[in-house]
matplotlib code that plots the C-alpha trace (Angstrom):
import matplotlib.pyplot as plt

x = [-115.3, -115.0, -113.7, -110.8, -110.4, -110.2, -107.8, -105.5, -105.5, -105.0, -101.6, -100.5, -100.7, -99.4, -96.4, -95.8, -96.1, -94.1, -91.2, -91.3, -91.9, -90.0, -86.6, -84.1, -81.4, -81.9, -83.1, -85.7, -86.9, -87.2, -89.0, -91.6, -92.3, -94.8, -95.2, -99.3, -98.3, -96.8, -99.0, -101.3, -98.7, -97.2, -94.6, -91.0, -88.3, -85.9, -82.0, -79.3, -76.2, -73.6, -69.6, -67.2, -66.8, -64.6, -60.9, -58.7, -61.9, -63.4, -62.6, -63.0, -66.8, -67.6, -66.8, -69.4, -72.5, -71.2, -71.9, -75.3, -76.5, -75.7, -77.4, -80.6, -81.2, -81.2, -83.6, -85.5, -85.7, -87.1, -90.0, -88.5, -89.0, -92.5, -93.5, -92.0, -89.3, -85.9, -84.4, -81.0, -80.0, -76.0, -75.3, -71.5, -71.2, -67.5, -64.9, -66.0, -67.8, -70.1, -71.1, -71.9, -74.0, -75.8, -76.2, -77.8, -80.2, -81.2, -81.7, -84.0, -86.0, -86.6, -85.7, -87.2, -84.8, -85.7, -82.6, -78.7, -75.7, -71.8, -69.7, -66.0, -64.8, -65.1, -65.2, -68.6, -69.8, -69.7, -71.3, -74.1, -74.7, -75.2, -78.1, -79.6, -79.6, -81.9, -83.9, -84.2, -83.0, -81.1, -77.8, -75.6, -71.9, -70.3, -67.1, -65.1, -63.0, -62.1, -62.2, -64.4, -67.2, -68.2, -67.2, -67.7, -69.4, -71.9, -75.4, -79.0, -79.8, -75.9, -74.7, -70.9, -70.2, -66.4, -63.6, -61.4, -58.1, -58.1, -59.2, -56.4, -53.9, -54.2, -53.9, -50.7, -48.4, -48.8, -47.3, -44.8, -43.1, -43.3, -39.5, -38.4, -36.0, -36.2, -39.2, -38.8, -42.1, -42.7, -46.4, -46.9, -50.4, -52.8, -53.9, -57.7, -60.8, -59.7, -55.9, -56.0, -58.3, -55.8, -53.1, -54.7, -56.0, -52.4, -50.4, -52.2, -51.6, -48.2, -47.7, -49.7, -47.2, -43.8, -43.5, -42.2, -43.4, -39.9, -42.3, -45.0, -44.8, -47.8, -49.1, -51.6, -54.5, -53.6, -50.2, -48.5, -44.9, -44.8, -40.6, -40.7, -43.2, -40.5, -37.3, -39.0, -39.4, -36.5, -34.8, -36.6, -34.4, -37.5, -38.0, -41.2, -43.5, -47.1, -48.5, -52.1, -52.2, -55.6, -57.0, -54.7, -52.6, -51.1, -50.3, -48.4, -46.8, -45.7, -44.6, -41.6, -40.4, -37.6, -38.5, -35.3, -36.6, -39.9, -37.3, -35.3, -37.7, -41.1, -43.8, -47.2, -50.6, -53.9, -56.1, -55.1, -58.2, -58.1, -58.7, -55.8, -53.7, -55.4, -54.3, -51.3, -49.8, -45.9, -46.2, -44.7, -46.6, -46.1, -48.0, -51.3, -55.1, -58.3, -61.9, -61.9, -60.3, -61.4, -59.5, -60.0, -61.5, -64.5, -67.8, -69.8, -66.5, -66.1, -69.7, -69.6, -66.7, -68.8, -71.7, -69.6, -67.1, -70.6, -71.7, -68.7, -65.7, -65.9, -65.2, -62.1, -62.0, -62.8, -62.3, -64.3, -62.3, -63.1, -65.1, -67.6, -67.8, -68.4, -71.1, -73.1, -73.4, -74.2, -76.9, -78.4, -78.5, -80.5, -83.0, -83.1, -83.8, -87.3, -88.0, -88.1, -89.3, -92.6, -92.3, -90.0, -90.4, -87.1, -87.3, -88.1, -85.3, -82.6, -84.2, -83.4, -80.5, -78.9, -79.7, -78.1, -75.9, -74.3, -72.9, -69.0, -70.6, -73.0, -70.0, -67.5, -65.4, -63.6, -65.7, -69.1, -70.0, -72.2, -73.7, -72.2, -75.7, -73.6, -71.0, -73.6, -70.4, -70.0, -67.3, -66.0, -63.0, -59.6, -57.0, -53.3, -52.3, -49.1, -48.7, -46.5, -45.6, -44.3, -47.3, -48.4, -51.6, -53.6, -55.9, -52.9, -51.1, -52.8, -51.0, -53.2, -51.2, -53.3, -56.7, -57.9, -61.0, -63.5, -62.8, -59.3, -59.0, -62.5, -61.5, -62.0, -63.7, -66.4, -67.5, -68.4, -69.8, -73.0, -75.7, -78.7, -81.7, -84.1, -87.1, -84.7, -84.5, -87.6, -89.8, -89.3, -91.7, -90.2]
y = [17.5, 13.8, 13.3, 15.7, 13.7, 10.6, 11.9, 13.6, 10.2, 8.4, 10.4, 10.0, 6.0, 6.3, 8.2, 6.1, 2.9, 3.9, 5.0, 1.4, -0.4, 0.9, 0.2, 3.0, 5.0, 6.9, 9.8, 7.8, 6.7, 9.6, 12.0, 9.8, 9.7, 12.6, 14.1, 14.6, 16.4, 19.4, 19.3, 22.1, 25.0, 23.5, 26.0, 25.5, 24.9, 27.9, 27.0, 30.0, 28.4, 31.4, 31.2, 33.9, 33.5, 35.9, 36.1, 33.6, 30.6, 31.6, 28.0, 26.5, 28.0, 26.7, 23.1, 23.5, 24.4, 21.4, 19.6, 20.7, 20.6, 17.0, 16.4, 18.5, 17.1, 13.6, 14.7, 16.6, 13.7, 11.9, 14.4, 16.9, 16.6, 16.7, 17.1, 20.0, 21.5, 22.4, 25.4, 26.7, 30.6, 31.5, 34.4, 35.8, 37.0, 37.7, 37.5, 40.3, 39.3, 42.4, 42.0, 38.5, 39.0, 41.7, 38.7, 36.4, 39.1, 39.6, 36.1, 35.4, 38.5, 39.3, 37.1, 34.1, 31.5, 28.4, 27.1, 28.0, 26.0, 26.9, 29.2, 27.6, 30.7, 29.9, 33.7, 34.2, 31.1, 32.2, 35.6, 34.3, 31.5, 33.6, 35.9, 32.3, 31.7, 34.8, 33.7, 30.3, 29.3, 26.3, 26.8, 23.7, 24.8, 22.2, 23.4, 25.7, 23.9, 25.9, 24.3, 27.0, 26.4, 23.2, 25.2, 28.5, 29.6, 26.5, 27.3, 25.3, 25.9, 25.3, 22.0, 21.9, 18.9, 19.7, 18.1, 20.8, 21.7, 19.8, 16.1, 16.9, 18.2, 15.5, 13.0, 14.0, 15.7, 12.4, 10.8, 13.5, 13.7, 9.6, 9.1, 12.0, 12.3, 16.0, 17.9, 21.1, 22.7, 25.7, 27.2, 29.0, 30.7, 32.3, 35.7, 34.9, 32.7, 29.9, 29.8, 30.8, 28.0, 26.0, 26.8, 26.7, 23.0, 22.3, 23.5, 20.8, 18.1, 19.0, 18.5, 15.6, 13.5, 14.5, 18.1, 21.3, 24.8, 27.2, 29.6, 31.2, 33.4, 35.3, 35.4, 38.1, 37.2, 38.3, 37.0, 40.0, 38.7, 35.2, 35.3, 37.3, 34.9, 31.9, 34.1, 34.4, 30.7, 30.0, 32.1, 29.7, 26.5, 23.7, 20.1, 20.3, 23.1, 23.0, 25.2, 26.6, 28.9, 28.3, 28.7, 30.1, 31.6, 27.8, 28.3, 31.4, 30.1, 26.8, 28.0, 29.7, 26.8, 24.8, 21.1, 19.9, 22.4, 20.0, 17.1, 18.0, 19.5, 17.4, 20.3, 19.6, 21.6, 20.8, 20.1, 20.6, 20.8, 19.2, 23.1, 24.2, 21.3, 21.5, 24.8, 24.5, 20.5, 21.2, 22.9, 20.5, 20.0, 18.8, 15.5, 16.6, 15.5, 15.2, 14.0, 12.3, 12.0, 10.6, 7.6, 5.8, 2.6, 2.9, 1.6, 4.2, 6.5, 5.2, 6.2, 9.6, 10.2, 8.8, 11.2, 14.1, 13.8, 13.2, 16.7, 18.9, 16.6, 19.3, 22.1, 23.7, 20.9, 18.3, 15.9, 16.1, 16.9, 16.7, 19.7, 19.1, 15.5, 17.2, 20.0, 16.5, 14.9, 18.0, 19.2, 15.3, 15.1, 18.6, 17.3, 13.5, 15.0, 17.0, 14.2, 11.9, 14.9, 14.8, 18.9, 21.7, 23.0, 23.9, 22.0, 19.2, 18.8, 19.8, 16.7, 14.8, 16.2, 15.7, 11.7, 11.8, 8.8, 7.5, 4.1, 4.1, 3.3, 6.0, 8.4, 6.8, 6.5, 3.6, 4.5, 5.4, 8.6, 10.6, 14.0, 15.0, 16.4, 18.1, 20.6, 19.2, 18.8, 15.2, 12.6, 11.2, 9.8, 11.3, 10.2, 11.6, 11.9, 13.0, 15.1, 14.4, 17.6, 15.6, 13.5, 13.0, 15.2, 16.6, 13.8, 11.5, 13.6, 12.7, 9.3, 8.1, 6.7, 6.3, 6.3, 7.9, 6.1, 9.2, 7.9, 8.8, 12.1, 13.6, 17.2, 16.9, 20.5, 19.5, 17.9, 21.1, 22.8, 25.2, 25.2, 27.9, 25.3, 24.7, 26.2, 29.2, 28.8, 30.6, 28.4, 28.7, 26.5, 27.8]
z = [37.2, 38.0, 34.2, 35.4, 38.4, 36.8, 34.3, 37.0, 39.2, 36.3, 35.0, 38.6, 38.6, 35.0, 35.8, 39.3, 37.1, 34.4, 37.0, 38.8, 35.8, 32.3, 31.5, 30.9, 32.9, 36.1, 34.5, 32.8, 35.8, 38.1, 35.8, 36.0, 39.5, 40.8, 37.0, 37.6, 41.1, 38.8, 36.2, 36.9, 36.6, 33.4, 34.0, 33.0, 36.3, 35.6, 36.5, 36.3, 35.7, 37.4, 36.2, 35.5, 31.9, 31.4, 33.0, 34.1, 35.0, 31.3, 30.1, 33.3, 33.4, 29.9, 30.9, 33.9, 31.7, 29.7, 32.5, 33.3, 30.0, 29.6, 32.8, 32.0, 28.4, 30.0, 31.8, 29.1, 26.6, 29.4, 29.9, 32.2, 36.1, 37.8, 34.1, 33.8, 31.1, 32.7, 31.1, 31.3, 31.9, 32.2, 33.6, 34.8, 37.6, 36.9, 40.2, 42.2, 45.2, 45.3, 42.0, 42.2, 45.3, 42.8, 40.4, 42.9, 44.0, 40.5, 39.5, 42.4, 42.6, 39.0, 36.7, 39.4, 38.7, 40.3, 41.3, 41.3, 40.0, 38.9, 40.9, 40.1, 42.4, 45.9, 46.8, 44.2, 45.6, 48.9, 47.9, 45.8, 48.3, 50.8, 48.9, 48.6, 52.1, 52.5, 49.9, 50.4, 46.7, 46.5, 45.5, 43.9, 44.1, 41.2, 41.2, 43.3, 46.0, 49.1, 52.4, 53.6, 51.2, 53.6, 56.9, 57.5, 54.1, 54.5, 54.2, 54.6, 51.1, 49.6, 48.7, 47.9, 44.9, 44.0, 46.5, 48.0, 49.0, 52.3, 50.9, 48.3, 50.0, 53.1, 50.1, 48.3, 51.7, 53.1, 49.9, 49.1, 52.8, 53.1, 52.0, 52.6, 55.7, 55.4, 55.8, 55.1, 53.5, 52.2, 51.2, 48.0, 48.2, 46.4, 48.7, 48.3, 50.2, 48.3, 48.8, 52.4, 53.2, 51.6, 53.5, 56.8, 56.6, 55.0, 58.0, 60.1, 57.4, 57.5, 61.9, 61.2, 58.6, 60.6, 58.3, 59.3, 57.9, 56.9, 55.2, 53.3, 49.6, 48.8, 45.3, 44.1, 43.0, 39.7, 39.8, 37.2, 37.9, 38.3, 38.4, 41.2, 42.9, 41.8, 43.5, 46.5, 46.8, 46.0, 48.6, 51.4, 51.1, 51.6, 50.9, 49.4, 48.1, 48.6, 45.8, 46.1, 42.3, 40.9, 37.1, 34.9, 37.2, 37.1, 33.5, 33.9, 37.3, 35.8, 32.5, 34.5, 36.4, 34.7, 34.9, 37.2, 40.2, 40.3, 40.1, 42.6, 45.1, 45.5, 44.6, 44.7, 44.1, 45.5, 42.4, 38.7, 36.8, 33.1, 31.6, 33.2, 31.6, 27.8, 26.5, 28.1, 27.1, 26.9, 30.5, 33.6, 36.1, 39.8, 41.8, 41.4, 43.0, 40.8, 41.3, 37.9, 34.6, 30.9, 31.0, 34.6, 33.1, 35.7, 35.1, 33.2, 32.2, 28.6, 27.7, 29.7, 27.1, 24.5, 24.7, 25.5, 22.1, 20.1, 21.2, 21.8, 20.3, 17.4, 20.2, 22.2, 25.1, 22.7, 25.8, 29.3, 32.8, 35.8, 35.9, 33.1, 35.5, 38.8, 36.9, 35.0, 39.0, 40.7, 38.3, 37.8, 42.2, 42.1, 39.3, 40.8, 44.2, 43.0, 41.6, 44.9, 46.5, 43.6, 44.5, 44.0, 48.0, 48.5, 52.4, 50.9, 48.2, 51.1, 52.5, 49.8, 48.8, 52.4, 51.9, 48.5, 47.9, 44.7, 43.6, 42.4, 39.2, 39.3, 40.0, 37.8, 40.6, 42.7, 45.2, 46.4, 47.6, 50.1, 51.2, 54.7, 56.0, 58.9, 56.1, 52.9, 51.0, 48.7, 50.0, 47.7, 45.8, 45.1, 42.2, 42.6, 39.4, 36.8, 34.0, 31.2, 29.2, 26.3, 25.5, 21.7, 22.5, 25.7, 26.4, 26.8, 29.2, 32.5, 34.6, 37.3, 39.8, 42.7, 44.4, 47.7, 49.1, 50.9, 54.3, 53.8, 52.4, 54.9, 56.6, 60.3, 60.5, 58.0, 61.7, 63.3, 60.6, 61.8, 59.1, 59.6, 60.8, 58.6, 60.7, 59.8, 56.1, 54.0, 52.3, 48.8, 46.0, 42.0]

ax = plt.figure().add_subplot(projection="3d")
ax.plot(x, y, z, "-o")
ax.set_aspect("equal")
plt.show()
């Protein structure tokens, strides 16, 4: 027994000496610290990545689990977390809500997944979420972007990674009505959680900068006829068009507007994520916001690109966008935080997690960037950017024009969000 001891007390100091002392990136570090504290179980930690890979996010779900496997085998090579192997399980819970719930439910009660990431759809993220909630699993939301996700969809156990529509759009209607002595706008919106979410924290963006709203076109979810979308806008004489189509809808939407219309009226969309731009290169695109692209020259950018090309520069997205980017961070906060927490008691990663900070370098953005721990949604920096549809190849479409400190793009109603307490929460230990 007091050999056992003396070997368990010494792995501790071992792995507590190794994290403070040994040379090697963040990962490195933090997989040290607590290792003996886990040891006993041996057991695996169990993440579900969840994205719809089918239908019109497909590509934008297989740039996700990019991102979280780059993150976890980081973290693998450097001996896992709390000595423990991460393992990765997709599973799609496609775009119905019910049936994502059904997903969730699954994952936690039967196959016992530790911990949830993914979503891209804010309507399955708010679903799954909230099966978490009752459950107590954490669940890391990488990539969908509606407001509501950090306001009335928020959750104890949900942390919200991705920007949304209001930092973007309070970014670019600012910069589109500035020199504009009309300021006509009208909203083009996408009639789910998401797009209505949009449009709400738009209408106040668009008081606030001097605007005036002349109308609103629905767009189906689905969007079968995007021509009739177009001649319905086009009835509404406007200024500027504030466009809230998401995932390939964009594609089919943009495909059918002749380039002198985005010329002569200033249309913008929210966010324009790099799958939506790749298989479609020769479409124009309107002023755009992102959370990252592959050629900022940030600290730290150049050999995110690096390791990315070496393991999927053979593939379909041969480049990494901002969502792969978004999905890598995300995944790498969950892992870093069990580590500082030495346990995988769900309280005590929210804990961390709602301290969770990162350097601009760390980020590869301008900026550095924080957990709200009142909406538990990432601050962070906005880029409004260009497309141009007659570049050589993909990766050299994207023009970076401007950057957005966090402090300037924040949603006011991330201030009031309600999050269940914590007393509240179940205690949950994978």
């Amino acid at each position: 027994m007091k050999r056992t001891l003396h070997l368990v007390v010494g792995a501790v100091l071992a792995a507590l000496v190794s994290a403070l002392v040994a040379p090697g990136d963040q990962a490195s570090r933090l997989a040290g610290i607590g290792a003996a504290q886990a040891a006993q179980s041996g057991e695996s930690i169990v993440i579900a990545h969840v994205a719809p890979t089918t239908g019109r996010f497909a590509l934008h779900a297989e740039a996700d689990r990019r991102g979280t496997e780059m993150a976890i085998d980081e973290f693998n090579a450097a001996g896992g977390v709390l000595g423990r192997e991460i393992v990765l399980i997709s599973r799609n819970p496609s775009l119905d809500e019910k049936q994502a719930a059904l997903v969730a439910e699954e994952l936690i009660t039967r196959t016992k997944a530790g911990f949830m990431v993914g979503a891209i759809s804010s309507g399955v993220a708010a679903s799954m979420s909230a099966v978490c909630q009752k459950y107590g699993t954490l669940f890391i939301n990488t990539n969908s972007s509606g407001p509501s996700e950090s306001v009335e969809n928020a959750h104890r156990s949900k942390f919200t990674f991705d920007a949304h529509g209001a930092n973007f759009y309070r970014a670019l209607i600012k910069y589109a009505l500035a020199n504009r002595k009309s300021k006509r706008v009208l909203l083009l919106t996408e009639e789910n959680t998401w797009g209505k979410g949009n449009a709400a924290a738009t209408r106040q963006y668009i008081a606030e900068y001097g605007g005036t709203v002349v109308g609103e076109v629905l767009a189906p979810e689905s969007l079968p006829d995007p021509l009739d979308v177009l001649r319905r806008v086009a009835a509404i004489p406007a200024d500027v068009v504030v466009t809230s189509i998401s995932g390939d809808n964009q594609i089919k939407l943009f495909a059918q507007i002749a380039p002198q219309t985005l010329e002569r009226q200033s249309w913008i969309v929210g966010e324009v994520d790099w799958e939506e731009l790749y298989p479609a290169p020769g479409t124009p695109r309107p002023l755009f916001a992102t959370t990252w692209s592959w050629n900022l020259t940030t600290p730290g950018t150049a050999e995110f690109v690096a390791r990315y090309r070496k393991r999927y520069g053979h593939t379909r997205l041969d480049y990494p966008g901002d969502v792969t980017h978004a999905a890598y961070l995300a995944t790498k906060a969950l892992l870093a935080a069990i580590a500082r927490a030495g346990t995988t008691d769900n309280h005590a990663v929210i804990a961390q997690l709602e301290k969770y900070r990162r350097t601009a370098s760390e980020g590869m953005q301008n900026a550095d960037a924080f957990m709200d721990p009142v909406s538990h949604h990432v601050q962070q920096s906005i880029y409004i950017a260009r497309w141009n549809p007659r570049a050589i190849s993909p990766e050299h479409g994207i023009e970076i024009l401007g950057h957005i400190p966090p402090e300037q793009s924040r949603f006011a109603r991330e201030r009031t969000t309600r999050l269940e307490p914590l007393s509240e929460t179940p205690h949950y230990m994978p």
